[in-house]
C-alpha positions as YAML, in Angstrom:
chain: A
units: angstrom
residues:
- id: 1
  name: UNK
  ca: [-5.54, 13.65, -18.06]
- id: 2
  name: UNK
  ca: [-2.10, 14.85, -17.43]
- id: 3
  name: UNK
  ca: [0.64, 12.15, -16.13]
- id: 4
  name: UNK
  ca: [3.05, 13.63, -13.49]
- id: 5
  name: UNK
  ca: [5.43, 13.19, -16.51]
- id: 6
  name: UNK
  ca: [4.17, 15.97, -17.92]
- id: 7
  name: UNK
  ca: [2.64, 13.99, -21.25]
- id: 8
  name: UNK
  ca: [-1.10, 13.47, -22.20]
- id: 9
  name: UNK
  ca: [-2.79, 10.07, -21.09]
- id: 10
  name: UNK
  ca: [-6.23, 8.84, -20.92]
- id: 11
  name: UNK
  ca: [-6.27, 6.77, -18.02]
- id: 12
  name: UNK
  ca: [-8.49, 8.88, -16.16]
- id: 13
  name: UNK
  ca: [-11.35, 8.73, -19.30]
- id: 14
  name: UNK
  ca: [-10.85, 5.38, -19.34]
- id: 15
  name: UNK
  ca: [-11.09, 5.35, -15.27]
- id: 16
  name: UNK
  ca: [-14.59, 6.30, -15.95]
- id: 17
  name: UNK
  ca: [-15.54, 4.16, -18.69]
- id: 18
  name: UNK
  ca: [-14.72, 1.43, -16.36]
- id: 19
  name: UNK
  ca: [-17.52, 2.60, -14.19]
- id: 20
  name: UNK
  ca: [-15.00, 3.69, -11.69]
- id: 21
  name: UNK
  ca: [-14.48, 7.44, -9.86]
- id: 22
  name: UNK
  ca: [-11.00, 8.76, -9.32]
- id: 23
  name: UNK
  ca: [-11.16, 10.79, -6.19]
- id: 24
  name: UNK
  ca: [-8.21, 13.98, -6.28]
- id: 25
  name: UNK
  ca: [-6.71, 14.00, -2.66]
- id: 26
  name: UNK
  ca: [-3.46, 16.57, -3.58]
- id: 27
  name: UNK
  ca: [-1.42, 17.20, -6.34]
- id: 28
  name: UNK
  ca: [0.42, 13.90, -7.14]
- id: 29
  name: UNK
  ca: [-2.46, 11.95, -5.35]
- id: 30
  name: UNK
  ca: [-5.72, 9.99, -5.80]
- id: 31
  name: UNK
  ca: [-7.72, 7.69, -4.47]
- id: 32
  name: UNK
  ca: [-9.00, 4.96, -7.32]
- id: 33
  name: UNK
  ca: [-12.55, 3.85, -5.73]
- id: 34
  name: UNK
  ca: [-13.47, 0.29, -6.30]
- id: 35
  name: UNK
  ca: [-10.09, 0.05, -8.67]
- id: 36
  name: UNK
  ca: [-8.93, -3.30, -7.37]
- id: 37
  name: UNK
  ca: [-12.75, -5.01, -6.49]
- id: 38
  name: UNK
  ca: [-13.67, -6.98, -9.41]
- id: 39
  name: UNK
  ca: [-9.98, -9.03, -8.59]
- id: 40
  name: UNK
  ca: [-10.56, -9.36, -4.60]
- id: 41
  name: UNK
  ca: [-11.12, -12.69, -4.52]
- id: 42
  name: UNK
  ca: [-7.81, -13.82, -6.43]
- id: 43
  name: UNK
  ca: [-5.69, -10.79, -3.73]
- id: 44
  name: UNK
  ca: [-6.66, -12.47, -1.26]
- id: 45
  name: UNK
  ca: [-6.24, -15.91, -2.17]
- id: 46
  name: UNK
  ca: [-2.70, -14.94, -3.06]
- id: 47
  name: UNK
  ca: [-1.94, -13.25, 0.21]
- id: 48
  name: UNK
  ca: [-3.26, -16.50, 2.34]
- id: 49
  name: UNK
  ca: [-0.43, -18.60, -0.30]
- id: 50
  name: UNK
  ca: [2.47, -16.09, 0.78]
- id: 51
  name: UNK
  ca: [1.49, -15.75, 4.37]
- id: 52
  name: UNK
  ca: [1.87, -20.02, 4.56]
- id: 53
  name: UNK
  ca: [5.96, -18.82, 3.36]
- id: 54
  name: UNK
  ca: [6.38, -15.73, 5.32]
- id: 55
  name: UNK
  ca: [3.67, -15.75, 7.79]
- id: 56
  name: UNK
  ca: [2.26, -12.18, 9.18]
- id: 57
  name: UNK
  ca: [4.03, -10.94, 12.71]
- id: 58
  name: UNK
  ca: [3.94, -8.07, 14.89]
- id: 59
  name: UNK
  ca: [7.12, -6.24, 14.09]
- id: 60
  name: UNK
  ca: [9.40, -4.57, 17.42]
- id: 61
  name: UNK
  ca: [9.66, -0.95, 16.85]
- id: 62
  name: UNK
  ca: [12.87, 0.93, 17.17]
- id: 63
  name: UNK
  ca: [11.57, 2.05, 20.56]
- id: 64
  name: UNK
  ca: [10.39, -1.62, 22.23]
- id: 65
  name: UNK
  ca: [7.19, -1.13, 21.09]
- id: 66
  name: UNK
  ca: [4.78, -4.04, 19.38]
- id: 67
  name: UNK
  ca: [3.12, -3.17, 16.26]
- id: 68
  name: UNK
  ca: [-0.85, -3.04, 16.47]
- id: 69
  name: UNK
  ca: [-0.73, -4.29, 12.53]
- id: 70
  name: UNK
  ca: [0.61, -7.48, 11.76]
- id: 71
  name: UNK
  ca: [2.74, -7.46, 8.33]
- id: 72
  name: UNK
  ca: [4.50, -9.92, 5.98]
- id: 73
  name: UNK
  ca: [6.05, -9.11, 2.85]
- id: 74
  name: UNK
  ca: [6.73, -9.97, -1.21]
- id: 75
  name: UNK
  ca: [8.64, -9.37, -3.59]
- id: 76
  name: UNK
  ca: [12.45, -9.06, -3.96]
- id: 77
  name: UNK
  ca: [12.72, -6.94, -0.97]
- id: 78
  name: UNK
  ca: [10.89, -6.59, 2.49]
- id: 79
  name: UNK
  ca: [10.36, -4.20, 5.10]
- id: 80
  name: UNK
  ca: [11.60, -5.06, 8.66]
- id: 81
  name: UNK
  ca: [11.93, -3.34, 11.94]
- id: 82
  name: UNK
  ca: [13.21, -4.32, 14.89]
- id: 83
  name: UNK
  ca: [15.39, -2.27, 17.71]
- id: 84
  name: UNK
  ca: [18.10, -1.63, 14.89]
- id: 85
  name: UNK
  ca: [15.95, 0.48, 12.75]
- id: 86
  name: UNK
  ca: [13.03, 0.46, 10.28]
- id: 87
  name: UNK
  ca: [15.09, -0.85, 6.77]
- id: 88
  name: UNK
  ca: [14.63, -3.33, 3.52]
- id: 89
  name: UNK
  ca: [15.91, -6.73, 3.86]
- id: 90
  name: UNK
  ca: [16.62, -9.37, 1.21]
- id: 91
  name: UNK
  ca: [15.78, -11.99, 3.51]
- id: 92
  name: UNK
  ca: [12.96, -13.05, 5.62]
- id: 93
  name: UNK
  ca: [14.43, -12.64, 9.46]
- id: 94
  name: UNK
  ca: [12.03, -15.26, 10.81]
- id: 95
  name: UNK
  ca: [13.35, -17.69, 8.31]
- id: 96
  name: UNK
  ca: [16.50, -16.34, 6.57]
- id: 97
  name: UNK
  ca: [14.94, -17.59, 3.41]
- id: 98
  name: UNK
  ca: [14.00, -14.77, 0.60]
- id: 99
  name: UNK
  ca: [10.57, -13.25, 0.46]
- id: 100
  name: UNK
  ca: [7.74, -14.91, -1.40]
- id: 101
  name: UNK
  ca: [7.91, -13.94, -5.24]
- id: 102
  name: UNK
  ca: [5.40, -10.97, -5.91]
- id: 103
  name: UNK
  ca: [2.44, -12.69, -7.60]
- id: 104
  name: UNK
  ca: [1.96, -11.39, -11.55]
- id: 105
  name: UNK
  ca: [-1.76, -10.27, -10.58]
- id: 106
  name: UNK
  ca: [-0.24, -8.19, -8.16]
- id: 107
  name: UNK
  ca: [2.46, -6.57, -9.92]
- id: 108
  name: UNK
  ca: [0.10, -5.65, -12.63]
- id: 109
  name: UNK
  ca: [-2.33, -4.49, -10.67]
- id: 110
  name: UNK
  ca: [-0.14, -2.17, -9.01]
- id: 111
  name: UNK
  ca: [0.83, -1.13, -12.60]
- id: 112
  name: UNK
  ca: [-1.98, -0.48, -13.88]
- id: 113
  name: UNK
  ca: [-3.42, 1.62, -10.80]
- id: 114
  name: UNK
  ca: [-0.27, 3.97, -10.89]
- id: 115
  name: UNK
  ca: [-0.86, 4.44, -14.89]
- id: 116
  name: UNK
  ca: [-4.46, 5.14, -13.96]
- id: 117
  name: UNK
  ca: [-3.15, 8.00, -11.57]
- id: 118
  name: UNK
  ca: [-0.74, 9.31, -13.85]
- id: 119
  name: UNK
  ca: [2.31, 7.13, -13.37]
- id: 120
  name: UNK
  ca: [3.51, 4.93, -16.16]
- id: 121
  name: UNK
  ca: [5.76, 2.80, -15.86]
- id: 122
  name: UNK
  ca: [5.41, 1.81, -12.38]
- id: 123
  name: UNK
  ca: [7.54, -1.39, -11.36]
- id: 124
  name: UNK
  ca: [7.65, -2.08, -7.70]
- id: 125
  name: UNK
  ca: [10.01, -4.59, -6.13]
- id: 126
  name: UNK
  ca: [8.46, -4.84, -2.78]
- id: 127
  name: UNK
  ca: [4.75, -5.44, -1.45]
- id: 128
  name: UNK
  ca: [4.22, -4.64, 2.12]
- id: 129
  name: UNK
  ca: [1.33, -6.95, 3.34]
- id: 130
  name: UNK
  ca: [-0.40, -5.59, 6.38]
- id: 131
  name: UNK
  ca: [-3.74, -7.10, 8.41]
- id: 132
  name: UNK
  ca: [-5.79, -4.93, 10.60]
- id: 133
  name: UNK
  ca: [-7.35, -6.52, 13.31]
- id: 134
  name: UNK
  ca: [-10.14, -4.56, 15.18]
- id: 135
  name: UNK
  ca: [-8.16, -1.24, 16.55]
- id: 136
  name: UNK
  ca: [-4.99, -1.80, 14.75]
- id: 137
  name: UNK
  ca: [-3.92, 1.40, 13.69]
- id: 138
  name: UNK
  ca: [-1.09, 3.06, 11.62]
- id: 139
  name: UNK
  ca: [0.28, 6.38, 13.25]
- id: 140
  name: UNK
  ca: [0.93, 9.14, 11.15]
- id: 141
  name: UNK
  ca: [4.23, 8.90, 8.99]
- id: 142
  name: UNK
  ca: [6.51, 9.09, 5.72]
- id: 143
  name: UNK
  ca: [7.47, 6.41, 3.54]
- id: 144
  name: UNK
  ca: [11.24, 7.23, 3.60]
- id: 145
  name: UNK
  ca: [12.77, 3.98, 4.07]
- id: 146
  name: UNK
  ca: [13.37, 3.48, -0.44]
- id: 147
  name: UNK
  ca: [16.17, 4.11, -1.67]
- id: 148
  name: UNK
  ca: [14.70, 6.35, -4.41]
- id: 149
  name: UNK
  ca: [12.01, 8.51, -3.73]
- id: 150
  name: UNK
  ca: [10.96, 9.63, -7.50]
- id: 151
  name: UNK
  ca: [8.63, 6.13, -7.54]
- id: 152
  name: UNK
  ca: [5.11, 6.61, -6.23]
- id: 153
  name: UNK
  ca: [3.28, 4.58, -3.62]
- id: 154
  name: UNK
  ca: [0.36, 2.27, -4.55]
- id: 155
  name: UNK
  ca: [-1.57, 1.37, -1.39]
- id: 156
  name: UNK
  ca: [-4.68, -1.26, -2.11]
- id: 157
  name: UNK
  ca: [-7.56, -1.53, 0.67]
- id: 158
  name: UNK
  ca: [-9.68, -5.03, 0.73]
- id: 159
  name: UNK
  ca: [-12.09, -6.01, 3.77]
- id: 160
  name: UNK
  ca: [-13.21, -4.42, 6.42]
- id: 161
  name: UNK
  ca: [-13.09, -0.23, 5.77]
- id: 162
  name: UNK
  ca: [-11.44, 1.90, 7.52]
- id: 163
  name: UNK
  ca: [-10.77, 5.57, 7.89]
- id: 164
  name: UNK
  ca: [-7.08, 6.68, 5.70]
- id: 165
  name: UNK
  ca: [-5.63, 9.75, 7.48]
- id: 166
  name: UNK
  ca: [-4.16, 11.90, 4.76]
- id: 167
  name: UNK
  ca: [-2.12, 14.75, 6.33]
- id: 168
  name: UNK
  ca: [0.46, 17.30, 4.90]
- id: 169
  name: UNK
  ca: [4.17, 17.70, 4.79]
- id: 170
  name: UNK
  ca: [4.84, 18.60, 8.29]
- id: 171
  name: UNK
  ca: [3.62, 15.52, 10.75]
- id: 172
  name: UNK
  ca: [1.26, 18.85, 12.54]
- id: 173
  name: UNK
  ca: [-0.68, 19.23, 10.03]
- id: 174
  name: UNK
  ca: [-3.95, 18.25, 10.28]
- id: 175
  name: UNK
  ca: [-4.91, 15.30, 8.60]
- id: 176
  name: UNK
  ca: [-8.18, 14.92, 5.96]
- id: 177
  name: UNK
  ca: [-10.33, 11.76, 6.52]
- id: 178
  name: UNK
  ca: [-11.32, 9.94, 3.88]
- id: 179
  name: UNK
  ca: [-12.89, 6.41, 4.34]
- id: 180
  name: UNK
  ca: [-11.58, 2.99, 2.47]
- id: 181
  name: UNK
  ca: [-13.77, 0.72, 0.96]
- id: 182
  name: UNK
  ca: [-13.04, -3.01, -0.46]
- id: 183
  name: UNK
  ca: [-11.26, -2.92, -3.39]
- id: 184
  name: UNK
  ca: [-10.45, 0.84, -3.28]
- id: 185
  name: UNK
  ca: [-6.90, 2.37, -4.15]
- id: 186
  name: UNK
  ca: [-4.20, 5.15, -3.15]
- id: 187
  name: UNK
  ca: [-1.68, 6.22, -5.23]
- id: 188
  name: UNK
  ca: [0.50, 9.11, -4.13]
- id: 189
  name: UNK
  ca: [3.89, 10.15, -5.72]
- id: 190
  name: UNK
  ca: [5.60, 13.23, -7.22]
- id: 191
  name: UNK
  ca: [4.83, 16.36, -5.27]
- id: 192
  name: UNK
  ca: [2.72, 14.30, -2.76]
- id: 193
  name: UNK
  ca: [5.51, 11.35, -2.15]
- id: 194
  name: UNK
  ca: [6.16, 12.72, 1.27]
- id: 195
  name: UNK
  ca: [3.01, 13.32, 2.51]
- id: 196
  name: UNK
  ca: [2.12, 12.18, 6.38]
- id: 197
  name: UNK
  ca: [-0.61, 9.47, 6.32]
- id: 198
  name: UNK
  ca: [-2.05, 6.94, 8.49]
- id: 199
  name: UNK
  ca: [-5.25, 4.76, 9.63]
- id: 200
  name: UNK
  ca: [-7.28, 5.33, 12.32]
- id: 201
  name: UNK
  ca: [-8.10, 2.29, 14.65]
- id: 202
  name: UNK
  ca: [-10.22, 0.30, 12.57]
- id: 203
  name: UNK
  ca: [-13.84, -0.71, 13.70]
- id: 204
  name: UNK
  ca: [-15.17, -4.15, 14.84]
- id: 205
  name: UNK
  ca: [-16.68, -5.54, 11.40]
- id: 206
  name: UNK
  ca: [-16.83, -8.73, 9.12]
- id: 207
  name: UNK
  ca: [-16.59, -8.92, 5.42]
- id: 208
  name: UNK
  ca: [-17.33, -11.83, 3.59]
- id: 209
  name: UNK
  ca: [-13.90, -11.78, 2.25]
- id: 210
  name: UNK
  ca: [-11.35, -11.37, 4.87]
- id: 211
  name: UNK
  ca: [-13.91, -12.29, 8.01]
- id: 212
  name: UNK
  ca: [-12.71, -9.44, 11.00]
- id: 213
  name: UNK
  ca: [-9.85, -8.11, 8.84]
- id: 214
  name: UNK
  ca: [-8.82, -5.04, 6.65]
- id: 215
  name: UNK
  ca: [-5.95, -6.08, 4.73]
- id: 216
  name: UNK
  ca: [-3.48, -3.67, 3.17]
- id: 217
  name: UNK
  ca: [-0.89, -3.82, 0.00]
- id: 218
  name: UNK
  ca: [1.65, -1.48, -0.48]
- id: 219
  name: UNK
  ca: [3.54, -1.83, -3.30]
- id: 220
  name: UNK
  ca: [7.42, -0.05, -3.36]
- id: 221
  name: UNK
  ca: [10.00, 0.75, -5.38]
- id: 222
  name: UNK
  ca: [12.39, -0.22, -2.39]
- id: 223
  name: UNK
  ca: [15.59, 0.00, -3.69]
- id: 224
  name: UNK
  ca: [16.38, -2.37, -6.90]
- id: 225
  name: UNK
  ca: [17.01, 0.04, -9.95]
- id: 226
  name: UNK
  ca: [14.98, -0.81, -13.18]
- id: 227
  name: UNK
  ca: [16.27, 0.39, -16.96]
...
């Protein structure tokens, strides 16, 4: 395949050696089906560890409004939002302690899906942890809060499925559908980093897994600078 750095790779042959499908959504963007299910189990014993630190809440939008997804956070940075803003913080507001440490088997993960969809070199220093209950939804938006945009966005589905809304450039265009599955992937960067996206509200289910719960990681470069 050809990496958005414009060199040869063969993550995408070796995508389907794996027994995997890599799923074209836009320039700059795929979805990695089933890229993350054979480590499931570990995710999500990792996310239960970090939620006992920096348990999930319903974050205040800048508006008043309470967040249908709850959301907790690792790594060296975390995303907050309260009636100040939407922003990165160093520090866990509910505790004023730092963020959990981002887990190796989630940092590599997140490596190694970004490689897979043409981004080497990916090293993200925050994970944005979110739970869907039934008919929690995400609205359509950008990721703009990072302070460098050039990173891509790694976005890793386990549970319950739901439906990703994968829009355009301009928050009126109309959105694709495409449904999430356990253990599937989105990475989006390059000409696609500013794409609108969302989730519809997600249905009344169980998974063996996560019980009534999608959960979400989005891993960020937020704003630390790498070499």
């Amino acid at each position: 395949m050809m990496r958005h750095d414009g060199r040869q790779g063969s993550a995408m042959i070796d995508l389907f050696e794996d027994e995997r499908h890599c799923l074209p959504l836009d320039p700059g963007a795929a979805l990695l089906g089933g890229f993350a299910s054979g480590i499931a189990p570990a995710l999500v014993e990792a996310i239960d560890a970090m939620a006992t630190i920096a348990p999930f809440r319903h974050l205040e939008t800048p508006g008043g409004g309470r967040m249908s997804v709850a959301m907790t956070t690792c790594g060296e940075l975390g995303w907050v939002s309260d009636r100040s803003g939407y922003r990165y913080a160093r520090t866990d507001p509910l505790s004023g302690h730092t963020w959990p440490a981002m887990p190796l088997l989630l940092r590599d993960l997140a490596g190694r899906a970004a490689e897979a969809a043409g981004y080497p070199d990916f090293h993200p220093d925050a994970c944005l942890i979110n739970r869907y209950e039934p008919n929690a939804r995400l609205s359509l938006h950008q990721d703009r809060d990072e302070a460098t945009l050039a990173a891509p966005i790694v976005s890793v589905s386990l549970g319950v499925s739901a439906t990703f809304l994968w829009g355009g450039h301009r928050r009126t265009d109309r959105p694709r559908r495409h449904r999430l599955h356990h253990g599937d992937v989105v990475v989006w960067g390059g000409p696609a980093r500013m794409t609108f996206h969302g989730v519809d509200p997600v249905p009344a289910d169980t998974h063996p897994l996560t019980g009534p719960y999608r959960l979400n990681l989005t891993f960020r470069c937020a704003g630390l600078r790498r070499a």
